[in-house]
MINU-647290 format. One line per field, with one value per atom (N, C-alpha, C): residue in three letters; x, y, z. Coordinates in nm, 4 decimals, decimal comma, m for minus. Layout:
BEGIN
res: ALA; ...
X: X; ...
Y: Y; ...
Z: Z; ...
//
This chain:
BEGIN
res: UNK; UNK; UNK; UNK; UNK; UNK; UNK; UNK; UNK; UNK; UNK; UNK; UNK; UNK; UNK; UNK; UNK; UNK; UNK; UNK; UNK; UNK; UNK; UNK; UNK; UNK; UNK; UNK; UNK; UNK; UNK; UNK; UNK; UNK; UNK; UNK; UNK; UNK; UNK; UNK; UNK; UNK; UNK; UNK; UNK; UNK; UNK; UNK; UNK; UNK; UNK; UNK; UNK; UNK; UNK; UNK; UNK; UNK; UNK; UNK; UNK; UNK; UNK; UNK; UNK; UNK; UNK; UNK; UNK; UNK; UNK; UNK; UNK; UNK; UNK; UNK; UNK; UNK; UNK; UNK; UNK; UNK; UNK; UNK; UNK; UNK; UNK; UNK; UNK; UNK; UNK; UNK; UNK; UNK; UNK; UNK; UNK; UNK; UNK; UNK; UNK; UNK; UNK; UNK; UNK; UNK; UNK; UNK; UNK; UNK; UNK; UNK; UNK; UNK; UNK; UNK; UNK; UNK; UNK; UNK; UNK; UNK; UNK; UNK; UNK; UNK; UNK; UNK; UNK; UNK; UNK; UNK; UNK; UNK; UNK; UNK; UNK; UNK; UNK; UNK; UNK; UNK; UNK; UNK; UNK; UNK; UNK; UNK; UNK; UNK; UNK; UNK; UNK; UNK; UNK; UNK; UNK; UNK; UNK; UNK; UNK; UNK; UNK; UNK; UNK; UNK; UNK; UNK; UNK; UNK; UNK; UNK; UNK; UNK; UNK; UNK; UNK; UNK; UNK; UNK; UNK; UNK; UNK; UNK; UNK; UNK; UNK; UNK; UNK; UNK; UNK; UNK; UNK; UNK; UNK; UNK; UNK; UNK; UNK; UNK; UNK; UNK; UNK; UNK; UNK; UNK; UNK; UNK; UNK; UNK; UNK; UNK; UNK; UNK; UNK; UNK; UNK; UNK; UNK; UNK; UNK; UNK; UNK; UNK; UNK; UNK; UNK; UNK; UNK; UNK; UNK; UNK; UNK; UNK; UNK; UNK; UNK; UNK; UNK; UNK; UNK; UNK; UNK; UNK; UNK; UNK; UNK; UNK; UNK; UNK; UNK; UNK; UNK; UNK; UNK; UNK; UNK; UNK; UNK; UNK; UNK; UNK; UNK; UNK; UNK; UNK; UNK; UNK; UNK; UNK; UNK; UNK; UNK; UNK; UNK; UNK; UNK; UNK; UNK; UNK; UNK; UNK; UNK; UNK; UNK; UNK; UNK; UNK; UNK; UNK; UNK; UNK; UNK; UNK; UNK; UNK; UNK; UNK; UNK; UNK; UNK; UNK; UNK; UNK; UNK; UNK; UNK; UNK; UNK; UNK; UNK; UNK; UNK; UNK; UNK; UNK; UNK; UNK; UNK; UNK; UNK; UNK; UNK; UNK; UNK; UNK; UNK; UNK; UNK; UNK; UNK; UNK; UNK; UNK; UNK; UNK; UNK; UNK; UNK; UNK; UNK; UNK; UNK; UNK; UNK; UNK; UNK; UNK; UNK; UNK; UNK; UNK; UNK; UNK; UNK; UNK; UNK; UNK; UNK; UNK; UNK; UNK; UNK; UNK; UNK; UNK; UNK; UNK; UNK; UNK; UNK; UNK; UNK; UNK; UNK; UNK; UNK; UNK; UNK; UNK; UNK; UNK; UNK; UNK; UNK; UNK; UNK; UNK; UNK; UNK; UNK; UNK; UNK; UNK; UNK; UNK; UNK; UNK; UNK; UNK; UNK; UNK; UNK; UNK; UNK; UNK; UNK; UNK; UNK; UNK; UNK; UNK; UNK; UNK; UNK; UNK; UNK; UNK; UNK; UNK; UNK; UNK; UNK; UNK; UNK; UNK; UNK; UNK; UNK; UNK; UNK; UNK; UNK; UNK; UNK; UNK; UNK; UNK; UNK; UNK; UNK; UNK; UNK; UNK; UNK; UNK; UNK; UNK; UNK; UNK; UNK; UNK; UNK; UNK; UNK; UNK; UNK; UNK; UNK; UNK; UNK; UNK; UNK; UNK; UNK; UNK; UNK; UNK; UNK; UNK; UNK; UNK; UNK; UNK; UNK; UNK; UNK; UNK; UNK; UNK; UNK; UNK; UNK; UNK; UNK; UNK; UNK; UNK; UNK; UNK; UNK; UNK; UNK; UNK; UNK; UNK; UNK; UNK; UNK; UNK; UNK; UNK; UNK; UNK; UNK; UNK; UNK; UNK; UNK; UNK
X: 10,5372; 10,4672; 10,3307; 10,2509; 10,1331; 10,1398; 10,2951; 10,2440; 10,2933; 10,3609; 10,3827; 10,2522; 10,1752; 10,0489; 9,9237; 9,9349; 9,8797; 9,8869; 10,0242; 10,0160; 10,0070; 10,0389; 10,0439; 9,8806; 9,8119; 9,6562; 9,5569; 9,6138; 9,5247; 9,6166; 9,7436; 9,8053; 9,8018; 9,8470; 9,9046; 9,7941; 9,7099; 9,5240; 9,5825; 9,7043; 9,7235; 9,6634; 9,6125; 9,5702; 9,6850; 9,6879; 9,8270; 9,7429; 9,8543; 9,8702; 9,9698; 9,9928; 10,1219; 10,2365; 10,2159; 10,3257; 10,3401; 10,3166; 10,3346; 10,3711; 10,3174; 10,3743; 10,5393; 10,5278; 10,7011; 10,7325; 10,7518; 10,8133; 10,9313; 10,8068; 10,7789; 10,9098; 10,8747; 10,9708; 11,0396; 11,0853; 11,1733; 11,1241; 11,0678; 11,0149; 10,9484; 10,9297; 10,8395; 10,7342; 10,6481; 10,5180; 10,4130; 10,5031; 10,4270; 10,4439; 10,5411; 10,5509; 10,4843; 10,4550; 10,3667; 10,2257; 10,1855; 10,0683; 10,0269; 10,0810; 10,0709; 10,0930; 10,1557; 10,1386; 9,9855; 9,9698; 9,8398; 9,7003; 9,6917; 9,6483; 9,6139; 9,7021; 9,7103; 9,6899; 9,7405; 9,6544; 9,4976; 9,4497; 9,3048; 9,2465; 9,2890; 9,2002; 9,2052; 9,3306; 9,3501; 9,2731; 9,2495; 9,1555; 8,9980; 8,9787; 8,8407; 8,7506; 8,7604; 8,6073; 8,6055; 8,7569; 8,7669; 8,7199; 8,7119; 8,6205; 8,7537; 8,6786; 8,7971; 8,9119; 8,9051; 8,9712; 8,9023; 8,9477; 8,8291; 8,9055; 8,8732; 8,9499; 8,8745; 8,9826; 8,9079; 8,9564; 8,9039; 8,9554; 8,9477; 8,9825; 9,0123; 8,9323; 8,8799; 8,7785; 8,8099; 8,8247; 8,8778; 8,8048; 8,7923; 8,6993; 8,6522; 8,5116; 8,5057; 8,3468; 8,3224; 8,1954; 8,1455; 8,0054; 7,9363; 7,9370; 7,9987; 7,9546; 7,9247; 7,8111; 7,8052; 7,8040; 7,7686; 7,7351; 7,8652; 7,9533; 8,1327; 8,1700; 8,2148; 8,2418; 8,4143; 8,4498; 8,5472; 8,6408; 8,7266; 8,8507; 8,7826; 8,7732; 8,7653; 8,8220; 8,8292; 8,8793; 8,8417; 8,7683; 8,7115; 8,7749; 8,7936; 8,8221; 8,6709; 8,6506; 8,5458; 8,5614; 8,5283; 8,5125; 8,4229; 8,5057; 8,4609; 8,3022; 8,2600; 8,1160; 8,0044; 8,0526; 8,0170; 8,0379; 8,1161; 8,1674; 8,0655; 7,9458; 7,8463; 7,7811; 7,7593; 7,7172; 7,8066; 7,9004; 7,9790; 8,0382; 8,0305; 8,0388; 7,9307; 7,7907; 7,6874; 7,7140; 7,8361; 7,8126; 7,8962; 7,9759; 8,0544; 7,9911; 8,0391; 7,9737; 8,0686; 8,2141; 8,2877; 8,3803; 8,4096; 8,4842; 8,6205; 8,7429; 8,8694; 8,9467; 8,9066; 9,0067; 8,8999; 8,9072; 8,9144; 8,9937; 9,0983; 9,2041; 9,2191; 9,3009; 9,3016; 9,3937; 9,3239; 9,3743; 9,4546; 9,3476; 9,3994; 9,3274; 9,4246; 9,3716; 9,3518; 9,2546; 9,2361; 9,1666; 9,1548; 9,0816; 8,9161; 8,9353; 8,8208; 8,7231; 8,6323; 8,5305; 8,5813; 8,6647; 8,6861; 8,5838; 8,5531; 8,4570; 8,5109; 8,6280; 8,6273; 8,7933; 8,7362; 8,8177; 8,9179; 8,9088; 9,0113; 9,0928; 9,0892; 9,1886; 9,3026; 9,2651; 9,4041; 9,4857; 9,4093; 9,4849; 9,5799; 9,4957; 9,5990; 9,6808; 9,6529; 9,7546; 9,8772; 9,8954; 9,9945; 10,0729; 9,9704; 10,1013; 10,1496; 10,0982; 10,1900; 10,3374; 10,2912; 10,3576; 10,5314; 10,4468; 10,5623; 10,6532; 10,5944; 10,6445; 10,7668; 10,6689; 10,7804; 10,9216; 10,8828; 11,0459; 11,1422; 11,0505; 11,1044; 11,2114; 11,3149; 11,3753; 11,4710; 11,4674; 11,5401; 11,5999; 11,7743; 11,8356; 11,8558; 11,7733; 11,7776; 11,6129; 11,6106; 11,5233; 11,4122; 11,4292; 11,3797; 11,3308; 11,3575; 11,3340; 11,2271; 11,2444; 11,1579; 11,0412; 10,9394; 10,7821; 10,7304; 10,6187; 10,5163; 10,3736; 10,4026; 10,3548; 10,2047; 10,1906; 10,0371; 9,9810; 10,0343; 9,9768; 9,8923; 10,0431; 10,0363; 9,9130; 9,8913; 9,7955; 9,6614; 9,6400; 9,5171; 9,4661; 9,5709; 9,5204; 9,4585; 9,5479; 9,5213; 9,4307; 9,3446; 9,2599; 9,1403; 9,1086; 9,0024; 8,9707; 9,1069; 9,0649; 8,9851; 9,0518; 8,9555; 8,8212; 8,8351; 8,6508; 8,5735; 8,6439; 8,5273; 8,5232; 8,6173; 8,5563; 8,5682; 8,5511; 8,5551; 8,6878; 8,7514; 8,8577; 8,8249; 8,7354; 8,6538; 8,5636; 8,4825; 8,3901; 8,3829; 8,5205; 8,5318; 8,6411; 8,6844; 8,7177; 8,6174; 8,5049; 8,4047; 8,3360; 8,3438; 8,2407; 8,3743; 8,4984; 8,6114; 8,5635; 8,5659; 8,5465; 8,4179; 8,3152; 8,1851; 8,2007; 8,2575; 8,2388; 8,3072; 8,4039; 8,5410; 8,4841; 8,3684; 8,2961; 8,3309; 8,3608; 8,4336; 8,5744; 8,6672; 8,7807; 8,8224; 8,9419; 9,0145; 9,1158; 9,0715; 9,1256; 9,2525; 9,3476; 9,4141; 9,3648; 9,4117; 9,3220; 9,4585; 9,4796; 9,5879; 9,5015; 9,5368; 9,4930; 9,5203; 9,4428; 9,5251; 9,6051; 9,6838; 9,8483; 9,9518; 9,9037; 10,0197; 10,0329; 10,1310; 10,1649; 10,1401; 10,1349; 10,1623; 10,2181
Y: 9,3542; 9,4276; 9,4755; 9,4124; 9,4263; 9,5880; 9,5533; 9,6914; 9,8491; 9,8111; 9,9018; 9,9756; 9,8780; 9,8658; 9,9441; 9,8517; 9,9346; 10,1030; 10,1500; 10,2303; 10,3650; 10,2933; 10,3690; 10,4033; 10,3136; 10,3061; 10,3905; 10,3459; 10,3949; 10,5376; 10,5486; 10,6278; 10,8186; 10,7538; 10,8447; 10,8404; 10,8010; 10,8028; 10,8055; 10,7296; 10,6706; 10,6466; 10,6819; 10,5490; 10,4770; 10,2996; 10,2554; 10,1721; 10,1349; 10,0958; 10,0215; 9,8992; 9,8265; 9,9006; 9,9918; 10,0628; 10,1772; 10,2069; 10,2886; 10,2393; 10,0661; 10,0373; 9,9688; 9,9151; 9,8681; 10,0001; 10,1183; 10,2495; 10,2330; 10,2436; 10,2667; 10,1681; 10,0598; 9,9066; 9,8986; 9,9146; 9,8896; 9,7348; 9,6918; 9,5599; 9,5753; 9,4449; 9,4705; 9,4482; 9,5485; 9,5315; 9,4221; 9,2952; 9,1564; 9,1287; 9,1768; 9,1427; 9,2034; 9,3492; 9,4872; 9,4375; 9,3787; 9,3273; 9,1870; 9,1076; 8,9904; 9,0348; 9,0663; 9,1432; 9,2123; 9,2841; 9,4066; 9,3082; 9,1746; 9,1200; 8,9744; 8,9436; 8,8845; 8,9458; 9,1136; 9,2109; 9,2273; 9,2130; 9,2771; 9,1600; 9,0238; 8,9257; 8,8891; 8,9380; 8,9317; 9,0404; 9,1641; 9,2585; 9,3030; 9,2447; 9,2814; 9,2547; 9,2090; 9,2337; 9,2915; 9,3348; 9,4850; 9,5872; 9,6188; 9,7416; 9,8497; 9,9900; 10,0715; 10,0758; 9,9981; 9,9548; 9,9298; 9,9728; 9,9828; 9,9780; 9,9200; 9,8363; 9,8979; 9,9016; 9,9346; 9,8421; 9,7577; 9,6823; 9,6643; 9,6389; 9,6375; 9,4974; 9,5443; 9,4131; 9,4647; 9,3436; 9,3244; 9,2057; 9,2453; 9,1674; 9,2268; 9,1687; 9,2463; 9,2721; 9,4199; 9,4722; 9,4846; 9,4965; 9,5046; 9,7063; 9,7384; 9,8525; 9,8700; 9,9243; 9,9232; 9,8156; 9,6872; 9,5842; 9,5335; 9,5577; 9,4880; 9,4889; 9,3976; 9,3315; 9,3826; 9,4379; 9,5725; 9,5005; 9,4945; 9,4782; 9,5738; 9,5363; 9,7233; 9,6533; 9,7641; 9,7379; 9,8625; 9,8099; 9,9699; 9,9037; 10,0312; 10,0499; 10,1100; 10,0136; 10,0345; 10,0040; 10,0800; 10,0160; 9,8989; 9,8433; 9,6867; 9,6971; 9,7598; 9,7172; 9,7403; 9,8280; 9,8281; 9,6726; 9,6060; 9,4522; 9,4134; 9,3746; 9,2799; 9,3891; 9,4878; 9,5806; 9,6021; 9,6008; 9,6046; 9,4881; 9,4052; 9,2809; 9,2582; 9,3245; 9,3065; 9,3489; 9,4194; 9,5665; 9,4353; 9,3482; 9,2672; 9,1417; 9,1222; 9,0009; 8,8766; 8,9277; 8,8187; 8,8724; 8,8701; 8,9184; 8,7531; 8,8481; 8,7862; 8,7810; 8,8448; 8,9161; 9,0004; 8,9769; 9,0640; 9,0946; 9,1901; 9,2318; 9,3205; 9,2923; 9,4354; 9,5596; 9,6607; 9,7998; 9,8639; 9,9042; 9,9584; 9,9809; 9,9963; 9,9857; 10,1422; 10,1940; 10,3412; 10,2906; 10,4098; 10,4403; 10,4141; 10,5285; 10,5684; 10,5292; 10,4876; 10,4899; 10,6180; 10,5579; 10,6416; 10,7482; 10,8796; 10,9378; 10,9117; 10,9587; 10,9760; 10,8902; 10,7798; 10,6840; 10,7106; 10,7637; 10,8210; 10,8956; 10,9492; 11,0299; 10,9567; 10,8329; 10,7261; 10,7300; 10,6879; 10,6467; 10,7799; 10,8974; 11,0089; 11,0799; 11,0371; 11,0278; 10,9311; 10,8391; 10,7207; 10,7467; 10,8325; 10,8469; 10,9905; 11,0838; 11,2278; 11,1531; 11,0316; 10,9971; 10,9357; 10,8630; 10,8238; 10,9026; 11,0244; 11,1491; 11,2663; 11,2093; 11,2740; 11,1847; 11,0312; 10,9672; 11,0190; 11,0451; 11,0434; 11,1632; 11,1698; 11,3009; 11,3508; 11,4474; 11,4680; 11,6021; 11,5932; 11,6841; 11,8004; 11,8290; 11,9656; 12,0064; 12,1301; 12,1745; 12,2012; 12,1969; 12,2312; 12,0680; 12,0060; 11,8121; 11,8125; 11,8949; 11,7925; 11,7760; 11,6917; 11,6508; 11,7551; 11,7710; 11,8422; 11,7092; 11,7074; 11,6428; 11,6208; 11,7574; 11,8429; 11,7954; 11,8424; 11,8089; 11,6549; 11,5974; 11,4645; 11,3691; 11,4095; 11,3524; 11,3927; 11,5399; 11,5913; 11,5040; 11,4780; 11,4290; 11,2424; 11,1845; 11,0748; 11,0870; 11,1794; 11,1717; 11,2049; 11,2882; 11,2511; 11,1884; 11,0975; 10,9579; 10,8612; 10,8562; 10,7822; 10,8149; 10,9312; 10,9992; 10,9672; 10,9825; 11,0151; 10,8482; 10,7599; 10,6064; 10,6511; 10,7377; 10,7502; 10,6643; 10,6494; 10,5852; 10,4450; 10,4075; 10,2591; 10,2331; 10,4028; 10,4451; 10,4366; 10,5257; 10,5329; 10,4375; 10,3456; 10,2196; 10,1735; 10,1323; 10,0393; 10,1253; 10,2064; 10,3159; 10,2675; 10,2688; 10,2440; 10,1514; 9,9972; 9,8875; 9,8870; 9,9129; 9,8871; 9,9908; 10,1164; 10,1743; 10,0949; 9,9896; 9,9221; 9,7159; 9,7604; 9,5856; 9,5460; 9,5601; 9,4195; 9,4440; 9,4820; 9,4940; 9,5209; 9,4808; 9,5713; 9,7201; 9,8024; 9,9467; 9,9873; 10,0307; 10,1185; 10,2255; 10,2781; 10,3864; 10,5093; 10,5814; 10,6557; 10,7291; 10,6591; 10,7933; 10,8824; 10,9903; 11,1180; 11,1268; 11,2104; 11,2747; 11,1046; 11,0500; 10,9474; 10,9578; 10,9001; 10,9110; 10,8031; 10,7697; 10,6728; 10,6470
Z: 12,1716; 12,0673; 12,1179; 12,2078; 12,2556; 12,3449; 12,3952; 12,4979; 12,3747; 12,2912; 12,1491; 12,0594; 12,0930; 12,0228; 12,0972; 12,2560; 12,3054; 12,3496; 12,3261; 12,3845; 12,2478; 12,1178; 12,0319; 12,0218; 12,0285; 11,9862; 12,1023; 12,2118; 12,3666; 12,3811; 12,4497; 12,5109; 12,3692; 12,2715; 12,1786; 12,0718; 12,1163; 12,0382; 11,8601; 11,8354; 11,6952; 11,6124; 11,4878; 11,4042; 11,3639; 11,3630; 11,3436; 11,2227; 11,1376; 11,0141; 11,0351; 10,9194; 10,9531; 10,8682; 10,7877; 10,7500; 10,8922; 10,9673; 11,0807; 11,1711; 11,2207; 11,2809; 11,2548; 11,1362; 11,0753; 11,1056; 11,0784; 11,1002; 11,1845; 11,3065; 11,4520; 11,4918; 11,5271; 11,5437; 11,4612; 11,3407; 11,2366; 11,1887; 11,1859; 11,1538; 11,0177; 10,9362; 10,7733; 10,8005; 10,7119; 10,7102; 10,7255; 10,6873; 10,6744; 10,8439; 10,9369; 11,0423; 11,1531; 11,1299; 11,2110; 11,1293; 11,0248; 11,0122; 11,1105; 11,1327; 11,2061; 11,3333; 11,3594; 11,4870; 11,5181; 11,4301; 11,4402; 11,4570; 11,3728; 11,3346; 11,4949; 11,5300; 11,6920; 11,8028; 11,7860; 11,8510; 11,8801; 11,7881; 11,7605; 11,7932; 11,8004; 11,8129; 11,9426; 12,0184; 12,1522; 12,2469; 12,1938; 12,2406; 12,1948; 12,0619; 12,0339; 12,0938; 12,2242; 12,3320; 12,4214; 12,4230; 12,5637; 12,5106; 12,4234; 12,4285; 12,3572; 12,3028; 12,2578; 12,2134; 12,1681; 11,9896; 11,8974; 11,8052; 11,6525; 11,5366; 11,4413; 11,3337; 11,1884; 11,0987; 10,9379; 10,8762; 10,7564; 10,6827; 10,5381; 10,4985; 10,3301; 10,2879; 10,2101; 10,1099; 9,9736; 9,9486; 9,7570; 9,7107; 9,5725; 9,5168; 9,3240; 9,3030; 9,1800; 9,2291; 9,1395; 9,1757; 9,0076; 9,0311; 8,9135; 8,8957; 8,7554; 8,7223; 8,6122; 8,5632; 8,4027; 8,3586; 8,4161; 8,3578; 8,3224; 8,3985; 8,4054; 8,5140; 8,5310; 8,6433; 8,6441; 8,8147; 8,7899; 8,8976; 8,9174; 9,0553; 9,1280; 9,2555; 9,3676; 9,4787; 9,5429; 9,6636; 9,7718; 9,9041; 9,9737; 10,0788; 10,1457; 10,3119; 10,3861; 10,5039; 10,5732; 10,7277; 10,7874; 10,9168; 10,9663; 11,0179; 11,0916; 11,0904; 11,1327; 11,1453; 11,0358; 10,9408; 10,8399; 10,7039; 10,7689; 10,6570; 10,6136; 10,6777; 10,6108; 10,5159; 10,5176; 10,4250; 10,3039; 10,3239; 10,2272; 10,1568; 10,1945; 10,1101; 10,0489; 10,0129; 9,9744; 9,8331; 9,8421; 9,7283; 9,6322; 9,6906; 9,5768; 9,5280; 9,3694; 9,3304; 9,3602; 9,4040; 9,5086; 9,6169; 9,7153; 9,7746; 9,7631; 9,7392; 9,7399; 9,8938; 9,9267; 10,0769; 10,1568; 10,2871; 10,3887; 10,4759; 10,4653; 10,5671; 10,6445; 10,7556; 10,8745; 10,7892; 10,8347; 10,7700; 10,8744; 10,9860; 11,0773; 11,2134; 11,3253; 11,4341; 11,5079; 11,5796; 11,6443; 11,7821; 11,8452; 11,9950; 11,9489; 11,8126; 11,8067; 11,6586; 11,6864; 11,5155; 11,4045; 11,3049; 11,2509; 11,1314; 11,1096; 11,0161; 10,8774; 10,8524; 10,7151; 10,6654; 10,6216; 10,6149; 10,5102; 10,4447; 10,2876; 10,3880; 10,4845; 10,5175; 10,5755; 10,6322; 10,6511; 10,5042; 10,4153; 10,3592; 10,2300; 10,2854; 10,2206; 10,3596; 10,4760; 10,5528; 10,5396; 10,4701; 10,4899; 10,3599; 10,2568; 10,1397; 10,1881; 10,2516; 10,3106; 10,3765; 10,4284; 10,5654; 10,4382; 10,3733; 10,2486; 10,1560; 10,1735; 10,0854; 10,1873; 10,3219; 10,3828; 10,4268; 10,4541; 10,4125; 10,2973; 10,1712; 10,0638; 10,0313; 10,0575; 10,0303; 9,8636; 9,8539; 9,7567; 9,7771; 9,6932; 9,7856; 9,7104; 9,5765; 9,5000; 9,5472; 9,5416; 9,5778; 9,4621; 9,3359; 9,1916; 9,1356; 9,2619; 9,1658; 9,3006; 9,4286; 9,5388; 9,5074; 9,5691; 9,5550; 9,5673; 9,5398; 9,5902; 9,7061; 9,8338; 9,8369; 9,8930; 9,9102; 9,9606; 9,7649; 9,6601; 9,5759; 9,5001; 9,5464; 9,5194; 9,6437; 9,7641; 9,8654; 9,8306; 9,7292; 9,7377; 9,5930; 9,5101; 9,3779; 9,4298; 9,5199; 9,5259; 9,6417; 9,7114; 9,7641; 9,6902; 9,5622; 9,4935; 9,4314; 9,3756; 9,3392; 9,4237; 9,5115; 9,6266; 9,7083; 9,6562; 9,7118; 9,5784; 9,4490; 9,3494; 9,3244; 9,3435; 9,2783; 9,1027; 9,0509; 8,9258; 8,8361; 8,8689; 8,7654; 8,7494; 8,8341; 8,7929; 8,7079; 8,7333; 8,6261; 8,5049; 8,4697; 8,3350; 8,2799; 8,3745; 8,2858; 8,2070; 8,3168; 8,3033; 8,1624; 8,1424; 8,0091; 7,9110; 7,9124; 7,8106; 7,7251; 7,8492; 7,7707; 7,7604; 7,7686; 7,7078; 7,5806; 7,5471; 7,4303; 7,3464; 7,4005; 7,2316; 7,2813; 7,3122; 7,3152; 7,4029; 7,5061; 7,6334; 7,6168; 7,5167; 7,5526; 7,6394; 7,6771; 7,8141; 7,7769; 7,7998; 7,7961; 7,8914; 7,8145; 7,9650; 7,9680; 8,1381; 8,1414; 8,2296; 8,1964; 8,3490; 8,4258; 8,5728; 8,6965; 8,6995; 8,7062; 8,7568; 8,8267; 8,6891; 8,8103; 8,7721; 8,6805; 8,6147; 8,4603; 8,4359; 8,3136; 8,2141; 8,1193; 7,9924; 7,9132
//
């Protein structure tokens, strides 16, 4: 798996994900994560490899305390665990060559990547899936659907509100 890894990450300047790498190998995600995950700890002092990771937790907004969850690059963690009033998890996201700029784009790369498994064989039912990546990429730029939870339940007292994301239903 190491030389899979390496060569997806170094050779083919990849960003790998463990849904990319299960792909790749045919292996489950829980297994291309542990893998990815024995990887990075086996190379993080050679140099040129670079890691993003997922922190979950609850953040203060509006004076409510919210689920979030951000993707950040590795060296950004201690900064960003600042932003939470607990962190639950810190996990590997993903592995690259390079410091990645604009981190939302993994992750509206990985649902294109899901849309294009996804087939359907009338042409009047298929996805739209340029639509569907651009909607769930301004969710994830604007942070807003945390927002206006957090304004929901403070307008009906502390209750808990549902709320639909854009581009879902109820």
């Amino acid at each position: 798996m190491d030389k899979t890894l390496m060569s997806m990450i170094l050779d083919e300047r990849l960003v790998v994900t463990a849904v990319t790498l299960s792909r790749k190998e045919k292996i489950t995600t829980s297994e291309a994560y542990r893998a990815m995950t024995e990887f990075y700890k086996k190379h993080t002092n050679h140099g040129g490899i670079w890691a993003t990771v997922i922190v979950s937790g609850y953040r203060e907004k509006f004076g409510v305390s919210v689920r979030s969850t951000i993707v950040c690059r590795e060296e950004q963690l201690e900064t960003v665990k600042k932003q939470f009033l607990n962190v639950d998890s810190v996990e590997l996201f993903s592995l690259q060559a390079v410091p990645l700029k604009d981190i939302s784009s993994i992750l509206a790369r990985d649902r294109l990547e899901d849309l294009k498994s996804f087939h359907i064989d009338t042409k009047e039912n298929a996805p739209n899936p340029v639509k569907y990546c651009a909607e769930d990429f301004e969710v994830l730029r604007s942070d807003q659907h945390e927002v206006f939870n957090a304004m929901k339940r403070m307008a009906d007292g502390g209750k808990p509100v549902s709320c639909a994301l854009p581009g879902s239903s109820q």
